[in-house]
Legacy VTK file of the C-alpha trace (Angstrom):
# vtk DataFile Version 3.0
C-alpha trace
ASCII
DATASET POLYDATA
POINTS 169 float
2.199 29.202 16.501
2.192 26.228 19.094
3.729 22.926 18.049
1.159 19.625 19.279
3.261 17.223 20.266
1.278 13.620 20.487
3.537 11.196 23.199
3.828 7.815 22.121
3.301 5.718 25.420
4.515 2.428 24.537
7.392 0.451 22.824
10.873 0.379 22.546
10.259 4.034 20.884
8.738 5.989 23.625
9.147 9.597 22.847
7.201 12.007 20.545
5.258 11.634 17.271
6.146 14.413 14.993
3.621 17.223 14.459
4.300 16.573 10.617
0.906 14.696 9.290
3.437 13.109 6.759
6.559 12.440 9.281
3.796 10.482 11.829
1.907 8.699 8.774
5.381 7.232 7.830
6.467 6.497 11.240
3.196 4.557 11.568
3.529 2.875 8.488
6.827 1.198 9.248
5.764 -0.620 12.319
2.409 -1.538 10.976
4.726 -2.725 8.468
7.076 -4.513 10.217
4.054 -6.264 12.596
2.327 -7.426 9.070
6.212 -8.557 7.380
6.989 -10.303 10.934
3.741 -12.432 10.893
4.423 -12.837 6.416
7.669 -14.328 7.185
7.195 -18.007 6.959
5.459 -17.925 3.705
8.493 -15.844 2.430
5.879 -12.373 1.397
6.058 -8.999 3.021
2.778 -6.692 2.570
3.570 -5.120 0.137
3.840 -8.232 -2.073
0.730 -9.791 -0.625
-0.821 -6.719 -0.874
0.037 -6.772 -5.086
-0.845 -10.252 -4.879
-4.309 -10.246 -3.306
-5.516 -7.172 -5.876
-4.109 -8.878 -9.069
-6.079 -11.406 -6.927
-9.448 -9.680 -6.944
-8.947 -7.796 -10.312
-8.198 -11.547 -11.965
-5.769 -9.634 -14.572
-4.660 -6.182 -14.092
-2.295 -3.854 -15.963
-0.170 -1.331 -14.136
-2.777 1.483 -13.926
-5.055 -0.484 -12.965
-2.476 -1.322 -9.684
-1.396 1.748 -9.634
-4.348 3.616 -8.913
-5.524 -0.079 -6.784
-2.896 0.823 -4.103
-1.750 4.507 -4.586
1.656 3.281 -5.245
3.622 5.348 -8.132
4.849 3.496 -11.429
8.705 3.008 -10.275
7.760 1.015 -7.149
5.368 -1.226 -8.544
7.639 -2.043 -11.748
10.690 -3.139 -9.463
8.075 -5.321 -7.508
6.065 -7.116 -10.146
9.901 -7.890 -11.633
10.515 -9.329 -8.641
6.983 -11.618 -8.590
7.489 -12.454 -11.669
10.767 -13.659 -11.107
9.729 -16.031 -8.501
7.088 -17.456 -10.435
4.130 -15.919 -8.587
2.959 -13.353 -11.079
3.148 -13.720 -15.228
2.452 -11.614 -17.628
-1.236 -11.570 -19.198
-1.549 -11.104 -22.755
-4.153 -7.973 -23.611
-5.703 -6.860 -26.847
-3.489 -3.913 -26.563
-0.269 -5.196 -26.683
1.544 -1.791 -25.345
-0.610 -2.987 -22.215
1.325 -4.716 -19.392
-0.940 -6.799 -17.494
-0.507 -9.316 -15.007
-1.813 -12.318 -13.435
-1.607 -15.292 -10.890
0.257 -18.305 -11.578
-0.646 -21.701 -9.723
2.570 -21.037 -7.653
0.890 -17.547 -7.011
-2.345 -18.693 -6.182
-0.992 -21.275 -3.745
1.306 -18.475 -1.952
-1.438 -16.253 -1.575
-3.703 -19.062 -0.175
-1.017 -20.094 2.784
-0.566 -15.861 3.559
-4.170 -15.268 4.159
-4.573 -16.388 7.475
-1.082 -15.228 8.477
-2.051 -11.738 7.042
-5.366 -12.281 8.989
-3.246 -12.957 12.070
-1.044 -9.417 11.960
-4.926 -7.752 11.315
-6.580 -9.553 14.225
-3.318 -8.072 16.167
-3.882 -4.547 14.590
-7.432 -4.847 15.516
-7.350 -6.169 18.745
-5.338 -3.175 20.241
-6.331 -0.557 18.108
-10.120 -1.971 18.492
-12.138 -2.565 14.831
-14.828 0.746 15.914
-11.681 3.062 16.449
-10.417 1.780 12.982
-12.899 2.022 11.133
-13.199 6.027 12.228
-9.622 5.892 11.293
-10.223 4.448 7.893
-13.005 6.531 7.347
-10.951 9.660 8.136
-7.513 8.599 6.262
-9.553 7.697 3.298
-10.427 11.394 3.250
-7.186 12.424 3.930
-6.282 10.106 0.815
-9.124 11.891 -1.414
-7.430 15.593 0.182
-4.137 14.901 -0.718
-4.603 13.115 -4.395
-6.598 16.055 -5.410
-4.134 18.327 -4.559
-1.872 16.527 -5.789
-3.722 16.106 -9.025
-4.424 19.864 -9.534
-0.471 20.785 -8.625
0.744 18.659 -11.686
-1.991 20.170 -13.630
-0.864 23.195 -12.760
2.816 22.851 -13.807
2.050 21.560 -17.068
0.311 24.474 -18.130
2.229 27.551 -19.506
1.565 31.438 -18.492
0.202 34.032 -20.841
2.900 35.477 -23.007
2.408 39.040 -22.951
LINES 1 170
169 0 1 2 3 4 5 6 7 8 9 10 11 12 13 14 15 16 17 18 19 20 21 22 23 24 25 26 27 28 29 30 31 32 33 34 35 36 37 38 39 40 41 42 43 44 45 46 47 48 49 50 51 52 53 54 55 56 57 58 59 60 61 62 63 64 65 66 67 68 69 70 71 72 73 74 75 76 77 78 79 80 81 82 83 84 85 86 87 88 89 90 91 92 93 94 95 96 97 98 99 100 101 102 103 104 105 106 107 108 109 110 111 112 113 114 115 116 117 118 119 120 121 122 123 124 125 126 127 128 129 130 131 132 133 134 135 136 137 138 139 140 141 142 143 144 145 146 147 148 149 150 151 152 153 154 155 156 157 158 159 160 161 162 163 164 165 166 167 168
């Protein structure tokens, strides 16, 4: 079997991606990251937060599932950041009719923190887009949305399979 090696031609990083489809998502992830955090700063938000933020946002009130399965992010993660939120005032929690329902929502102070990140999230994007050009991203989003859809199935059908039992015999 031949290892594919993919160079990586410029930044402080020059050297190799990894032939791992998970290693080089990751790796990718954290810079794209770090661009879209760096241009976040002043308003005090990283991504991920404006991320939570702008689909509690669009949902108007949303419970954890509903977040959850909004940005593929697993239960743990989201808890310790909607804590966080909520702490700083941005987020509250929404009453719903079923009360073992946590949902959440905007406050004023939310609203007005997501309104002053916008166009510095639209900033890091138009930098993203810019280099990586928005034709070859959208091929890119078309083909890591599938990649998404490949791996949740699996995914899916794995913890499907370990919940059922064998055949006693």
């Amino acid at each position: 079997m031949t290892r594919q090696i993919t160079k990586l031609t410029i930044g402080p990083n020059r050297g190799r991606l990894s032939p791992c489809v998970c290693n080089t998502l990751r790796m990718v992830s954290r810079v794209v990251t770090q661009l879209y955090d760096d241009c976040l700063r002043p308003n005090g938000l990283r991504v991920t937060q404006f991320s939570i933020l702008a689909a509690v946002a669009r949902l108007g009130e949303a419970s954890l599932k509903q977040l959850e399965d909004e940005l593929a992010i697993d239960q743990t993660t989201l808890t310790r950041s909607l804590t966080l939120l909520e702490r700083d005032g941005v987020l509250e929690r929404a009453s719903h009719r079923d009360g073992r329902i946590k949902a959440m929502r905007l406050t004023s102070k939310g609203r007005r923190a997501l309104a002053v990140a916008r166009p510095l999230w639209a900033q890091a994007q138009g930098k993203v887009l810019r280099e990586f050009g928005t034709k070859a991203w959208a091929d890119a989003q078309r083909r890591l949305a599938r990649l998404h859809h490949v791996a949740a199935k699996k995914r899916r059908l794995g913890r499907e399979g370990r919940h059922t039992s064998l055949p006693r015999g």
